[in-house]
C-alpha positions in Angstrom: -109.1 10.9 -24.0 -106.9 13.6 -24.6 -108.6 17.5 -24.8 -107.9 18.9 -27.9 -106.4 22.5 -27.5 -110.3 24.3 -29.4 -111.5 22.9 -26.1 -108.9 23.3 -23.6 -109.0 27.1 -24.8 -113.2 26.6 -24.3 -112.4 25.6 -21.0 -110.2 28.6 -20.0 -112.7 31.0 -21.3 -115.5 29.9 -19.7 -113.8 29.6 -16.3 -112.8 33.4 -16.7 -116.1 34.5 -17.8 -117.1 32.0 -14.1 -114.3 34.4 -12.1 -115.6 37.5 -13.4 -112.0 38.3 -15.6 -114.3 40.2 -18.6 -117.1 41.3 -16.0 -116.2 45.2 -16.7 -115.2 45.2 -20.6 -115.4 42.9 -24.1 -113.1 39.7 -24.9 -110.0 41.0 -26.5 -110.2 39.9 -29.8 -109.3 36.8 -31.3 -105.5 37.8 -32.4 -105.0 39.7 -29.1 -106.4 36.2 -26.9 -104.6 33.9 -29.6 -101.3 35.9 -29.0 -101.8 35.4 -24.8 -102.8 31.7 -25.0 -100.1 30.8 -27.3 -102.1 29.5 -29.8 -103.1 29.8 -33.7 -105.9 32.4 -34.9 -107.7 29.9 -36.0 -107.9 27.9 -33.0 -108.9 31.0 -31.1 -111.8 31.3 -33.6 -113.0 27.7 -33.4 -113.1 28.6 -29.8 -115.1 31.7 -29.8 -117.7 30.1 -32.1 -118.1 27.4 -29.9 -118.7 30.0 -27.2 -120.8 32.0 -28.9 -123.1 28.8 -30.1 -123.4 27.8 -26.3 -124.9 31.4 -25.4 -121.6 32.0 -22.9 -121.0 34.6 -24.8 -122.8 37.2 -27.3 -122.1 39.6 -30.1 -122.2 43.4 -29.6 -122.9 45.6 -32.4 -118.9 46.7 -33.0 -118.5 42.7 -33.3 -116.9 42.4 -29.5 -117.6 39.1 -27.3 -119.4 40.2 -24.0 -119.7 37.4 -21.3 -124.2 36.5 -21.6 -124.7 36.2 -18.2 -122.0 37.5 -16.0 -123.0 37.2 -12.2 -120.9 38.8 -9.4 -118.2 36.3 -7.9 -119.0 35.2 -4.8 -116.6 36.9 -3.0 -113.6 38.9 -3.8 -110.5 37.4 -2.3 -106.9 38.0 -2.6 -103.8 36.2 -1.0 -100.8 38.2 -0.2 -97.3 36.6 -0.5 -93.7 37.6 -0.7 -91.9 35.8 -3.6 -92.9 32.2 -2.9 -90.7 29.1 -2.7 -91.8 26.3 -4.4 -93.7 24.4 -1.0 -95.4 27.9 -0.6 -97.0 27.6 -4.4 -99.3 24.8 -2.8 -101.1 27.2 -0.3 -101.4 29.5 -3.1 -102.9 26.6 -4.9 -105.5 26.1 -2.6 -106.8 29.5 -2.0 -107.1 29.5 -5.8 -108.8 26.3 -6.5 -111.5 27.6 -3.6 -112.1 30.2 -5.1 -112.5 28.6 -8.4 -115.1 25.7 -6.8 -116.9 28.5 -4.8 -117.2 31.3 -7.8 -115.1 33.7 -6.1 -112.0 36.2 -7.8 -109.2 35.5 -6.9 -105.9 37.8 -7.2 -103.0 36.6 -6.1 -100.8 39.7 -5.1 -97.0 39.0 -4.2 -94.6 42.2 -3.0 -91.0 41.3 -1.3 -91.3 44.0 1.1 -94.6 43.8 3.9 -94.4 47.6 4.2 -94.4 48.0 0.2 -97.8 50.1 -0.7 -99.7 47.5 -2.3 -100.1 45.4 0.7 -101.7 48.3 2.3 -103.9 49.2 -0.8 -105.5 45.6 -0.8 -106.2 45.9 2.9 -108.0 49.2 2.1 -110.0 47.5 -1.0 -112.9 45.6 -1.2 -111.8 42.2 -0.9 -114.0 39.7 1.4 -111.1 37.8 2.5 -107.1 38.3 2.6 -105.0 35.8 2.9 -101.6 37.4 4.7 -98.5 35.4 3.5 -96.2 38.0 5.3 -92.2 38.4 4.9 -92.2 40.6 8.4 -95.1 42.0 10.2 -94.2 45.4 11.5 -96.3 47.7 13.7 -98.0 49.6 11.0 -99.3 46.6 8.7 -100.6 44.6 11.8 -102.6 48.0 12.9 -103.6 48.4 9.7 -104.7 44.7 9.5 -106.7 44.7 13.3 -108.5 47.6 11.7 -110.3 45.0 9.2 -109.5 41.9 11.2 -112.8 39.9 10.2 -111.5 39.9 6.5 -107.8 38.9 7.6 -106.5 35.3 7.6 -103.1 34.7 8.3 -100.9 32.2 6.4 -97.9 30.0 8.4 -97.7 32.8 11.2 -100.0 31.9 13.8 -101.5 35.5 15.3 -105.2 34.0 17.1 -103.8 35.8 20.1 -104.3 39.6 18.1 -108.2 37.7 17.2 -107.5 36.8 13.5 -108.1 33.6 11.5 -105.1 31.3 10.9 -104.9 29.2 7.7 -102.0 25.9 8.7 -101.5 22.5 7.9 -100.5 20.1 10.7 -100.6 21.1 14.2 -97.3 22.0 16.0 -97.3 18.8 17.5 -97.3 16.5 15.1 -93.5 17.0 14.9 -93.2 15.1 18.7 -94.1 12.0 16.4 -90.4 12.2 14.1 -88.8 12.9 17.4 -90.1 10.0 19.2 -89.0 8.0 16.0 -85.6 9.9 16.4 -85.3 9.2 19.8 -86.4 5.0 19.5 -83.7 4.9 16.6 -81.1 5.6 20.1 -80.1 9.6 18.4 -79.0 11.4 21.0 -76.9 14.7 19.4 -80.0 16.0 17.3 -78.8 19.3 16.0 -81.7 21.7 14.6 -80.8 24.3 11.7 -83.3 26.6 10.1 -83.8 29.5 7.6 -85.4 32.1 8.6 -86.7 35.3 6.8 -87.1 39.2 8.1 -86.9 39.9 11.8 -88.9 36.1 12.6 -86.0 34.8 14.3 -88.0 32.2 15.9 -90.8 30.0 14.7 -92.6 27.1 15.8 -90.2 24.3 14.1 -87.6 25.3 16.3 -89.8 26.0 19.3 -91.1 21.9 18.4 -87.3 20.8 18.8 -86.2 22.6 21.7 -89.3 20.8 23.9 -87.9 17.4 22.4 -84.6 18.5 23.5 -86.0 18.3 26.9 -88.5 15.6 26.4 -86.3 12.8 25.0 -83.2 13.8 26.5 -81.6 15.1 23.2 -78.0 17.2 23.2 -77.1 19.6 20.3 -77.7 23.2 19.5 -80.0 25.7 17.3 -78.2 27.5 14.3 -80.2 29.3 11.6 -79.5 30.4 7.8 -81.2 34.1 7.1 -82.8 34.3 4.1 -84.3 37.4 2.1 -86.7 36.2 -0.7 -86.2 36.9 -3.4 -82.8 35.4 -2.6 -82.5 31.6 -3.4 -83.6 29.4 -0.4 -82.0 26.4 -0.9 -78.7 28.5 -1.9 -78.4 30.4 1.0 -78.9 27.5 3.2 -75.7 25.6 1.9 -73.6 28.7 2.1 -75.0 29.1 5.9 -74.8 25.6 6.7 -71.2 24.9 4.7 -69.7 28.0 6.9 -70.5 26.4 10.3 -69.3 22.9 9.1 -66.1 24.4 8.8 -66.3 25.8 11.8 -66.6 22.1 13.1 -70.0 22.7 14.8 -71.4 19.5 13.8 -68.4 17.5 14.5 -70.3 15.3 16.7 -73.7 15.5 15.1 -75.7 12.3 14.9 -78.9 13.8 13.5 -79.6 17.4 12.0 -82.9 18.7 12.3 -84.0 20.9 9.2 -87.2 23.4 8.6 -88.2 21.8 5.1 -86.9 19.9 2.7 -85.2 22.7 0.2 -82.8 23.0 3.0 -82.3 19.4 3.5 -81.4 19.2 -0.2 -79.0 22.0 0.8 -77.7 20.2 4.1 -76.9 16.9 2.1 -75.5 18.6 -1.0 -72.8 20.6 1.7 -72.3 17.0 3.4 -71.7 15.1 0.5 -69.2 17.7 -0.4 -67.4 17.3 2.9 -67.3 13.5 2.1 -69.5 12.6 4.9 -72.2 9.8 4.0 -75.5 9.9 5.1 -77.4 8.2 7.2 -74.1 6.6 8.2 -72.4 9.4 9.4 -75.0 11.8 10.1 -78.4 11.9 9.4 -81.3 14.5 8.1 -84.9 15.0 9.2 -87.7 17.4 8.2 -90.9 18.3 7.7 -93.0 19.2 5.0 -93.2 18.9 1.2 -93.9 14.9 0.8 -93.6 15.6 -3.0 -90.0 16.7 -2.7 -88.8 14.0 0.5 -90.0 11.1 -1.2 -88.7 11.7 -4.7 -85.4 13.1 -3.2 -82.0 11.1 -3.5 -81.4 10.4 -0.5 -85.3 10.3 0.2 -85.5 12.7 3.0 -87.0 11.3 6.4 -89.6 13.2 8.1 -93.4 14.7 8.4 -95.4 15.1 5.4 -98.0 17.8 4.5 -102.2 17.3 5.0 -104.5 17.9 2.9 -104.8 21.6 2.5 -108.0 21.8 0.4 -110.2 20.6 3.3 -109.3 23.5 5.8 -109.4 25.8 2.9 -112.8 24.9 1.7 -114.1 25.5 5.3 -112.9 29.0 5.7 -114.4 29.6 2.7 -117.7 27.9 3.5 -118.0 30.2 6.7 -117.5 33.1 4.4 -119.6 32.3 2.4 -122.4 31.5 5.0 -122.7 27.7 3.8 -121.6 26.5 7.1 -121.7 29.1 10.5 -119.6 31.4 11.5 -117.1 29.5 13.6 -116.2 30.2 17.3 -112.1 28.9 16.0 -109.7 30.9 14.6 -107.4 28.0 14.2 -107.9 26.0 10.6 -105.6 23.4 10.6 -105.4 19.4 11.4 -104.7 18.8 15.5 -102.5 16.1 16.1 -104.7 14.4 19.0 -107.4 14.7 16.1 -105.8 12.0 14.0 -106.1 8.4 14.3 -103.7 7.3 11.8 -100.2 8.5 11.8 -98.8 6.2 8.8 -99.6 9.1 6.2 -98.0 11.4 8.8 -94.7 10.2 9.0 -92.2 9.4 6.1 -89.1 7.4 7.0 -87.0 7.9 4.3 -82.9 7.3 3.4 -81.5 10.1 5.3 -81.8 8.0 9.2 -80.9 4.6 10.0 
């Protein structure tokens, strides 16, 4: 049964009130909260009644809502991120619905530049955990970040070594499983192009390919597309990736190895308009982002994403003291760990 909007505008009340968003002052009022929500006065109205009649909220003498019975969140977190792609939005996602299920604030702060100064104002606040989605991490953030390294968690950029916490899907590993599948298909010239953003001219896709390189006796060569968010991902990838093919460095290319599946999108848009057809004249692989591989056309072979939820509840559990501190700094999901690999690997329209 569908939620009418009175209650869907109920619902969103009450889980600010829950995250602490009117903790220091009043509700606006009802034209100022209808005008935000996008909905009539009236409705807003209904809303606050309703509100007011389940003690969630009470009347002050100038006729302002205060929240009943605020109680502190939790913990105070915050998840710092450069201007996220689409498959980033999930990790964002995740941090936010754990904070929602364990009565935590969440703010969600995103700055193009790693050096800009609110980066460096969050690490001096009083958050409980930051999440560190970082563009580049030069000198001066990661000294700045060692200095309150028990709050830090890094996102995608794996830094256990420097003793902080590392928030990651699928273990680096997992990728040997779509090149043994490559390599059983009978591809030989697998080909690996990547994007890559500030000075992080390496990263662990590529480092993945270049041990299958050795391992399955694969030929080709690394090229990589740079990309500087806010710029357009997927653009700058077919621009990259449609200068090289006319430099003929994929002429005898049987597979092409990409970082996600934006730029596989990208790859098969530039091959389709160089006429060549794919699988049957070159193929794609990938990893990540099931939700845009499977519903792709070609469907886009390669490894999907875990759960993310799971590891994210558990950092926050440890936080939180429900579970004990942990000895790890690794969160994610080991390959040896897994006992069934069918959810792992998609083989999709892009290989033979």
């Amino acid at each position: 049964m569908a939620v009418n909007k009175t209650q869907e505008t109920v619902n969103l009340l009450k889980k600010r009130i829950k995250n602490g968003v009117y903790a220091a002052n009043p509700l606006p009022g009802a034209p100022a909260l209808a005008q935000e929500l996008g909905i009539s006065y009236v409705t807003m109205r209904r809303a606050m009644r309703i509100l007011l009649d389940e003690n969630v909220v009470h009347q002050l003498d100038n006729g302002r809502l205060c929240a009943t019975q605020h109680q502190e969140p939790a913990l105070k977190v915050a998840m710092v991120t450069p201007p996220v792609y689409p498959n980033e939005n999930k990790w964002v996602k995740a941090v936010s619905r754990s904070s929602e299920k364990y009565g935590c604030l969440f703010h969600h702060i995103i700055t193009s530049e790693s050096s800009e100064k609110a980066v460096f104002d969050v690490l001096d606040g009083d958050y409980d955990i930051i999440f560190m989605m970082s563009v580049e991490w030069n000198p001066l953030l990661v000294n700045k970040m060692l200095k309150v390294k028990e709050k830090i968690v890094t996102v995608h950029s794996n830094m256990t070594s420097l003793g902080f916490r590392f928030f990651d899907g699928y273990d680096p590993e997992i990728l040997d499983i779509l090149f043994a599948y490559l390599a059983e298909r009978n591809y030989r010239k697998v080909d690996c192009f990547y994007t890559v953003t500030g000075s992080q001219y390496v990263n662990w896709r590529f480092i993945q390919w270049e041990k299958a390189v050795e391992k399955y006796n694969f030929t080709g060569r690394a090229y990589y597309a740079k990309v500087t968010p806010p710029e357009p991902l997927a653009e700058r990838a077919y621009m990259s990736f449609s200068t090289l093919f006319g430099q003929n460095v994929f002429k005898d290319t049987e597979v092409i190895f990409v970082n996600n599946p934006m730029v596989a999108r990208a790859v098969l848009r530039a091959l389709a308009d160089n006429h060549l057809r794919v699988p049957e004249d070159i193929a794609v692989a990938s990893i990540g982002e099931p939700e845009v591989a499977t519903f792709n056309t070609p469907s886009i072979t390669g490894i999907g994403t875990p759960d993310l939820q799971e590891k994210c509840d558990e950092i926050f559990k440890h936080y939180l003291g429900i579970a004990p501190k942990p000895d790890k700094l690794l969160f994610n999901h080991p390959a040896e760990e897994l006992k069934n690999f069918d959810n792992v690997l998609f083989i999709g329209e892009t290989t033979r």
